[in-house]
N, C-alpha and C positions, 0 to 999 in steps of 0.2 A: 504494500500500500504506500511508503512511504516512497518508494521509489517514482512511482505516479507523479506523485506533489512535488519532489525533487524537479524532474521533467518537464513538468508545467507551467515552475517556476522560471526556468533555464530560458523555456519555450517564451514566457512573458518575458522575459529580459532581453533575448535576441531581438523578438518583436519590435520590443520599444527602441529599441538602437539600431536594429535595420531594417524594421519594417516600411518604411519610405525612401524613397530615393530623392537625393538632395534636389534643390532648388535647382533649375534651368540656368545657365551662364548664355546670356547673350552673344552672339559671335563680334560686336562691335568694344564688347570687354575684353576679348582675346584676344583681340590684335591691336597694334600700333602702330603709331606711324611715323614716323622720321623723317628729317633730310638725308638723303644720300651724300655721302661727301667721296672726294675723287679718288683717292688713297684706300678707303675703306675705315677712317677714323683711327687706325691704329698710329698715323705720324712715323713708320718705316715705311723706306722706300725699299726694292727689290734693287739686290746687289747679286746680277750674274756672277760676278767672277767668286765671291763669297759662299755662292749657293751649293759648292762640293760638300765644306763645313757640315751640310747637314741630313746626308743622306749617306748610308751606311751601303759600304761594297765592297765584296769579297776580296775581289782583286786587289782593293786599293789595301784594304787590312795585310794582305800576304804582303806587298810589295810590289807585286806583279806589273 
């Protein structure tokens, strides 16, 4: 019997915590809007001759 009312109770507690599904979010909440800026707002610019720095190659680790 007592296992029942355990159950019930369990049953009432989920209910009341997940029995509805939250509020509706607008889709004009979820999105922003910004200026674009030229660079991408980071203020680096792209340094080819730099750019080996940072990409990882077998070759170059042997020596080869």
């Amino acid at each position: 019997m007592s296992d029942k009312g355990t159950a019930d109770t369990a049953a009432a507690a989920r209910h009341a915590r997940f029995g509805k599904l939250p509020e509706r979010i607008r889709y004009e909440d979820m999105t922003e809007e910004r200026e674009a800026t030229p660079n991408g707002g980071n203020g680096v610019s792209y340094n080819p001759e730099g750019s080996w720095q940072y990409f990882s190659c077998l070759a170059l680790d042997l020596g080869l």
